[in-house]
N, C-alpha and C positions, 0 to 999 in steps of 0.2 A: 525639958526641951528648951533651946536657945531661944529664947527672944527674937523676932522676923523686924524687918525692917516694915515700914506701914506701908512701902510703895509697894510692895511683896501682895498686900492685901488686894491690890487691882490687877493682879498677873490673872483670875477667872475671868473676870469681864474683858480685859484686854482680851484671850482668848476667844470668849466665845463670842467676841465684834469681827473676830477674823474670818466668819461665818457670811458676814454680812458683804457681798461682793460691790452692792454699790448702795449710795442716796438715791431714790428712784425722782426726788422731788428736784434733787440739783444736776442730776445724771440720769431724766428721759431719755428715751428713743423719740419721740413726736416733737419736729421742729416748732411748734406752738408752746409747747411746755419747756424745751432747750429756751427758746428764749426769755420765757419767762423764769427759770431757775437761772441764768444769767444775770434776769434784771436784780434778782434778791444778791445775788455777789456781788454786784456793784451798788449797790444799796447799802449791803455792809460791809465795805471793805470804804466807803466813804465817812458813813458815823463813826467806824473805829477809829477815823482821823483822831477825832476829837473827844472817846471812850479809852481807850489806850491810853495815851497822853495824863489825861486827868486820872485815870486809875493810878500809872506809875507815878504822878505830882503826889498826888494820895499821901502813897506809901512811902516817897520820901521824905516829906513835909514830916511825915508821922515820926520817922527814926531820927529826925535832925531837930526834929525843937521835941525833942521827948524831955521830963522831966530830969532826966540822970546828966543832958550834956550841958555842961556849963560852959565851955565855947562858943557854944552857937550866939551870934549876932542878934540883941536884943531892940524894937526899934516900937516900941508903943506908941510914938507920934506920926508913925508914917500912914496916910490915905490916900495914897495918888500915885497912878506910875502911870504916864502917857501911853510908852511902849509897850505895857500888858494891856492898856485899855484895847488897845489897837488889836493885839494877838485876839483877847475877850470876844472881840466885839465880829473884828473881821473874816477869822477862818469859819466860825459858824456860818456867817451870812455866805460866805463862797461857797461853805456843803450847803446850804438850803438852797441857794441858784444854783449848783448843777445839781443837786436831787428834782427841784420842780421844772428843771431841760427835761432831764431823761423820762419824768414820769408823764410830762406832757407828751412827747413822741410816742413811749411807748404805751399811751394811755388808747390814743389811736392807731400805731399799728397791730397792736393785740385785741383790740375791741373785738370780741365774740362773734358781733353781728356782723362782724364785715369778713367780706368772701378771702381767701387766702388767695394771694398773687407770685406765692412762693412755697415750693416743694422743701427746700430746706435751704441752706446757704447757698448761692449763685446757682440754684437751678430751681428757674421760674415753671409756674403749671401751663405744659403743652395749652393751646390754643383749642385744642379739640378736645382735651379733659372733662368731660363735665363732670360736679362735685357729686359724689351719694348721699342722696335725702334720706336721714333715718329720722322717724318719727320716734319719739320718744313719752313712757307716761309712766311715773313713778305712782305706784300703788300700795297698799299696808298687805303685807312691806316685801315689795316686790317688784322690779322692772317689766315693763313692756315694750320692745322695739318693733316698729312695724318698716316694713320695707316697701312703698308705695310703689314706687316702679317696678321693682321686683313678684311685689305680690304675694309677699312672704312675712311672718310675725313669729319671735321669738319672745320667751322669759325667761329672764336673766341668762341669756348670753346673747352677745355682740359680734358679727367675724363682719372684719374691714378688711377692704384691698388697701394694702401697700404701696406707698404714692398715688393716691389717691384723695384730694379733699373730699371730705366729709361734712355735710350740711344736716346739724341733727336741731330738729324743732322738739321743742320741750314742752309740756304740763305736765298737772296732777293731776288724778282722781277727788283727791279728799284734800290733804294739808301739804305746807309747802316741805319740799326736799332739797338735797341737792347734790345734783348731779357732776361726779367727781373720778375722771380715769386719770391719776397721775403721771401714765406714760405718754399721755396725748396733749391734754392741756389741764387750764385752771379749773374753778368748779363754776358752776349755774343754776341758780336759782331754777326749780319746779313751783309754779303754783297754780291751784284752778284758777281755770277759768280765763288765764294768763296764759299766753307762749312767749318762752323765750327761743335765743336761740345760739347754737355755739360751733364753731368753723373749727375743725382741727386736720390733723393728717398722722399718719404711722409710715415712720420712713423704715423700720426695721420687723421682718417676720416675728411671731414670739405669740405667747400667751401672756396676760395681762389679768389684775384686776382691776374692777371697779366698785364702786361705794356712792352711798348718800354720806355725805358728811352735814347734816345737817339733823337733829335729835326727830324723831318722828313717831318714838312712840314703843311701844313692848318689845314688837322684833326689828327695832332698827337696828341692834348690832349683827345680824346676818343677812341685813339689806344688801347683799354684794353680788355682782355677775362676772362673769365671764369673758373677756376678749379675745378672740382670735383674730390675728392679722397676719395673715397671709397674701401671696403673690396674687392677680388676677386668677389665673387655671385655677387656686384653690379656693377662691371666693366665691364662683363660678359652680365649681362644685359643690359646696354648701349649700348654695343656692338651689340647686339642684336636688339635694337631697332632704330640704325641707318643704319642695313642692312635693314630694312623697311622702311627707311624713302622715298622713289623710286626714287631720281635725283639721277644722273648716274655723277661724275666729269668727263669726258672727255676733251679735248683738248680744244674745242668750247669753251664749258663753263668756264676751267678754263681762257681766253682768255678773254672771258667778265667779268668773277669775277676779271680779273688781274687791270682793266679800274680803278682810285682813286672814290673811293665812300665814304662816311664819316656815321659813325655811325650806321656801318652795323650790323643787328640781325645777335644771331648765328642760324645756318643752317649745319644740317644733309646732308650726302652726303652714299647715300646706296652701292656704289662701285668706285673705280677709274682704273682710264686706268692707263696698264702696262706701267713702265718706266716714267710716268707724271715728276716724283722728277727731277731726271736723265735729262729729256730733259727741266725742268725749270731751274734748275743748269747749263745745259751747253749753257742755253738761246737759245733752238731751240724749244720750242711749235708750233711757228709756221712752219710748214715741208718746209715753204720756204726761210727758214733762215738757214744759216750751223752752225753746231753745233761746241761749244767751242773745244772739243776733237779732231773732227775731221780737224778743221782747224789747232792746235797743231801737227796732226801728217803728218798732207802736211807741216809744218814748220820743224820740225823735217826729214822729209823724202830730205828736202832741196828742194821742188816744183817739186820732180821728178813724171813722166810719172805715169797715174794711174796707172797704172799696179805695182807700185814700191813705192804707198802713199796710204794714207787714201783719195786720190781723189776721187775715184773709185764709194767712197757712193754718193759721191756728184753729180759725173757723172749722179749715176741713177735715183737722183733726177732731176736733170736739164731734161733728155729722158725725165719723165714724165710731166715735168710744158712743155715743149715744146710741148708736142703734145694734150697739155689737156686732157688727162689721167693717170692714173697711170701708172708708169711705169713693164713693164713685166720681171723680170731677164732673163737676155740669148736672149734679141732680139738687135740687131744690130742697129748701129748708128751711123754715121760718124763722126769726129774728129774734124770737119766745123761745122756739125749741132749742139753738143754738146756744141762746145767751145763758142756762145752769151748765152748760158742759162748757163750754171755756174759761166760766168763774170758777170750774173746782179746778181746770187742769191749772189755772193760775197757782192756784192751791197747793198743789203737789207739792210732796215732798220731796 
């Protein structure tokens, strides 16, 4: 058989990239991530100033003082050329003042935490817009989006309206993740005990994926959900069809959904219990554990008497695990009896 030339040998791969219709990272749909897959092109199409340049100096310096050419101009006493100093010295320092311009602007206008003022390029968010609050808590290893206003909780899938900002508050259950939809925006740190928070938008209908890009453990490689983004009527209807769906998220449950399970279907949730986010975040789901806040404000109160700290809740939780029942506000209970049940709920694990 003849001999193939070796560029022959990339005609598979060239083929089978022609599969690939686009970079999702440099060519989103969600004007948060347009911009930020922007700022990486102008980021590198400025270092190439000065990568380019020194690659092809490289390879010419290489072929012109190679050992074979005996014309090349011989100068073993030269140390000093003003005007390379200058080129040296100066075109860097120009790419490092505009790379630290653009990264200062775009440092605050993509900041996570701040509300979007912009639907995409010159069409600012209506006045009467307000953003959708999704509650967010990565789990082993698995999503939880809860829908506060709505009154609806999903796993592992997501459906957003279409021009619409979206205001997702973030935690963990257990270890840090991170939260990462490349057709909406950057990624964001999950950690207990910690909320973060991340502003985006989907200007374009479509199904989407998502991902923890951050290592987390046996089943993090099929940590991933679902996006759907759709017009308002079909947001609407989701919506609608997950208040039917009839499981209730409550504490329980979220308590057994909390347990690592790997490669979980997603799963409608028709309603969630008030405050669920709130007592996952302060890591109290379970009522007999004290809650992050409230231990904060007996730290802050300096350990003083309930009567004069955030003890007081805790008290009435302790009245009640002590007499196994719930406890009743305004019944009495001595300062003896109370004091072994708030040292163990201290205790809890």
């Amino acid at each position: 058989m003849p001999k193939l030339p070796r560029a022959t040998w990339l005609l598979p791969a060239l083929l089978a990239l022609t599969g690939c219709a686009r970079t999702v990272v440099l060519d989103p749909t969600g004007d948060v991530a347009r911009q930020q897959g922007d700022l990486i092109l102008v980021a590198t199409a400025l270092m190439l100033i000065v990568i380019v340049p020194v690659i092809a100096l490289t390879l010419v310096f290489a072929w012109r003082y190679r050992a074979s050419n005996r014309t090349a101009k011989y100068t073993p006493d030269w140390d000093h050329s003003t005007q390379l100093e200058l080129v040296i010295w100066a075109v860097p320092l120009l790419i490092i003042i505009a790379l630290g311009a653009i990264t200062w602007i775009t440092t605050h206008t993509l900041d996570p935490y701040r509300p979007l003022d912009r639907l995409s390029k010159g069409r600012p968010v209506p006045a009467d817009v307000a953003p959708l609050e999704v509650q967010v808590v990565s789990l082993d290893w698995k999503w939880l989006f809860i829908y506060p206003n709505e009154g609806v909780a999903t796993v592992n899938e997501l459906a957003l309206p279409v021009d619409r900002p979206v205001r997702f508050l973030l935690t963990s259950s257990s270890v840090m993740n991170a939260f990462y939809i490349p057709e909406l925006a950057g990624m964001i740190y999950t950690m207990p005990g910690m909320q973060t928070e991340l502003n985006a938008v989907a200007n374009q209908p479509g199904t989407f994926q998502g991902l923890s890009s951050n290592y987390s453990g046996a089943g993090f490689s099929h940590m991933r959900f679902t996006v759907h983004a759709t017009d308002a009527a079909g947001f609407e209807a989701w919506v609608a069809k997950a208040r039917t769906a009839g499981e209730r998220l409550d504490r329980a449950r979220y308590l057994a959904l909390e347990k690592p399970s790997e490669r979980e279907p997603a799963r409608l949730f028709a309603g969630v219990d008030p405050g669920l986010y709130d007592a996952i975040l302060n890591r109290c789901v379970d009522p007999r554990r004290m809650c992050m806040h409230e231990m904060m404000a007996i730290d802050a109160a300096g350990g003083r008497p309930a009567a004069e700290s955030g003890l007081a809740v805790l008290q009435d939780r302790a009245r009640g695990d002590l007499r196994g029942r719930p406890y009743v506000p305004g019944e009495t209970c001595t300062a003896d009896a109370v004091r072994p049940a708030w040292t163990l709920a201290l205790r809890a694990p």
